[in-house]
N, C-alpha and C positions, 0 to 999 in steps of 0.2 A: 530658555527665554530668547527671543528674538525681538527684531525691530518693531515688526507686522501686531505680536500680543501685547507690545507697550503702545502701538495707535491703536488698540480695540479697548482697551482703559483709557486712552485719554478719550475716544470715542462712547464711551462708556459713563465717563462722568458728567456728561450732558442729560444725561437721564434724570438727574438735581432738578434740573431745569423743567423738564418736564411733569417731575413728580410733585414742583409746587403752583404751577398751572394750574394741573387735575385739581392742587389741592384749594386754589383760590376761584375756581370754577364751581365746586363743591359748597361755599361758602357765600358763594351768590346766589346759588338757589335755595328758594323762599322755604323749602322746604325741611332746611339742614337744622339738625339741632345740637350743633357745637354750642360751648358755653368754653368762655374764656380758659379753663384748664383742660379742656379738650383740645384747641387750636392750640396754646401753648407746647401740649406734649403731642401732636404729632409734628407742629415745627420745630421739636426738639428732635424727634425720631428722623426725621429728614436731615437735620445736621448731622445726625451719628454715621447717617449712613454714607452724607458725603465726604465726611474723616476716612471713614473706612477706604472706599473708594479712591480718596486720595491717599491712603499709607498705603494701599495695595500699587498702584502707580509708581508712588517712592521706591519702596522697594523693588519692584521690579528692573526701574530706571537703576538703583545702584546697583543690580545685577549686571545688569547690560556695563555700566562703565566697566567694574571689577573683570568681567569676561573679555572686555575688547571688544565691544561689537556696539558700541556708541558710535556710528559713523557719520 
């Protein structure tokens, strides 16, 4: 682990961002057939994934301290 692969996770969890754009873009056309437990559970899946994304971060970062190489 290095400095470089802990800014491509923090560069990484922007993609949150991105992935609820798509999802509110999706939800504006006339065409979409979400029903309230649809939108529900993929802005549940969206959350899980930005946990993930962030304990993947975490962890990495307390590697980087424990190693010395938090500079």
């Amino acid at each position: 682990m290095d400095r470089f692969e802990f800014e491509q996770q923090i560069m990484n969890s922007w993609h949150t961002v991105d992935d609820i754009g798509l999802f509110i873009e999706s939800l504006k056309n006339e065409d979409n057939e979400f029903n309230r437990e649809d939108i529900i559970s993929v802005l549940s899946g969206i959350k899980k994934l930005h946990d993930m994304r962030c304990e993947v971060m975490f962890n990495t970062f307390e590697k980087l301290i424990e190693n010395g190489n938090c500079k």
